[in-house]
N, C-alpha and C positions, 0 to 999 in steps of 0.2 A: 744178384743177377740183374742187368739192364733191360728194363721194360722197355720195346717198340709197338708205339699203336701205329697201323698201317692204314689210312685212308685212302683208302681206291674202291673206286665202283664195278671195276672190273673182276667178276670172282676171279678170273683165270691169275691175272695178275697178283690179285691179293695172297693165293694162293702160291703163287711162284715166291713173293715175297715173304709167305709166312715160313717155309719149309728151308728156304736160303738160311735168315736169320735163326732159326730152331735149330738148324745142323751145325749152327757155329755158337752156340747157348744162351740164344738171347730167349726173353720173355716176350712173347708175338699176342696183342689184342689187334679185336680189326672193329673195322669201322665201314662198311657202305656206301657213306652218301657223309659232306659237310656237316648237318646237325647232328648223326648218330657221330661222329669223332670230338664234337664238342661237349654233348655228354660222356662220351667215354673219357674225356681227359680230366674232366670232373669226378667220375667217378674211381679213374685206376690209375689214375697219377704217372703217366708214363715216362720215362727218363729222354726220351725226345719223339719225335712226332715225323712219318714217312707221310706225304700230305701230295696226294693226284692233282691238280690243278682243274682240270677239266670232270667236275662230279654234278650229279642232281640235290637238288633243295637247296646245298649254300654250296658255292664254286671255293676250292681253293685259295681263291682270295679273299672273300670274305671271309671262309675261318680264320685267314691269317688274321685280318683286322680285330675280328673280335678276340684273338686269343692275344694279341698287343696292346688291345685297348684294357685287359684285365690285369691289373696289377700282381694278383699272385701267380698268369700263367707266364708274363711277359717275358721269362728269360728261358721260355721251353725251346731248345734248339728243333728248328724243322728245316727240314730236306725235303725240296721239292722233288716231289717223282711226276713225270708226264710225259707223254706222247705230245702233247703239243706242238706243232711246229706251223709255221706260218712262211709259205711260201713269197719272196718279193722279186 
């Protein structure tokens, strides 16, 4: 079964995303905030990483960096999930 960890800060979302992936069989861990997703990838070895951009303690990008800069996470596929958007 293909494990998804889902980092978002947002429960409501986390939640929309965990019950998506569960009704189609995926294996759903979640994550809160940047540093709890970087242990949990440590710890439950996910098969790829849904990653919020916009989180408290490490932002989206810094996880990215740090999970790049590890050689044994570096080829974990992540899918940016965000509301982000930036009006010009």
């Amino acid at each position: 079964m293909t494990k998804v960890l889902v980092a978002e800060d947002n429960p409501v979302n986390r939640e929309l995303l965990r019950e998506l992936l569960e009704n189609r069989g995926y294996a759903v861990v979640e994550a809160p905030d940047g540093q709890e997703a970087l242990r949990m990838i440590e710890q439950t070895h996910p098969d790829i990483l849904l990653l919020d951009i916009g989180m408290p303690v490490l932002d989206g990008f810094a996880v990215m960096r740090k999970i790049r800069e590890n050689p044994s996470l570096a080829t974990l596929p992540v899918l940016a999930v965000t509301g982000l958007c930036h009006a010009r």
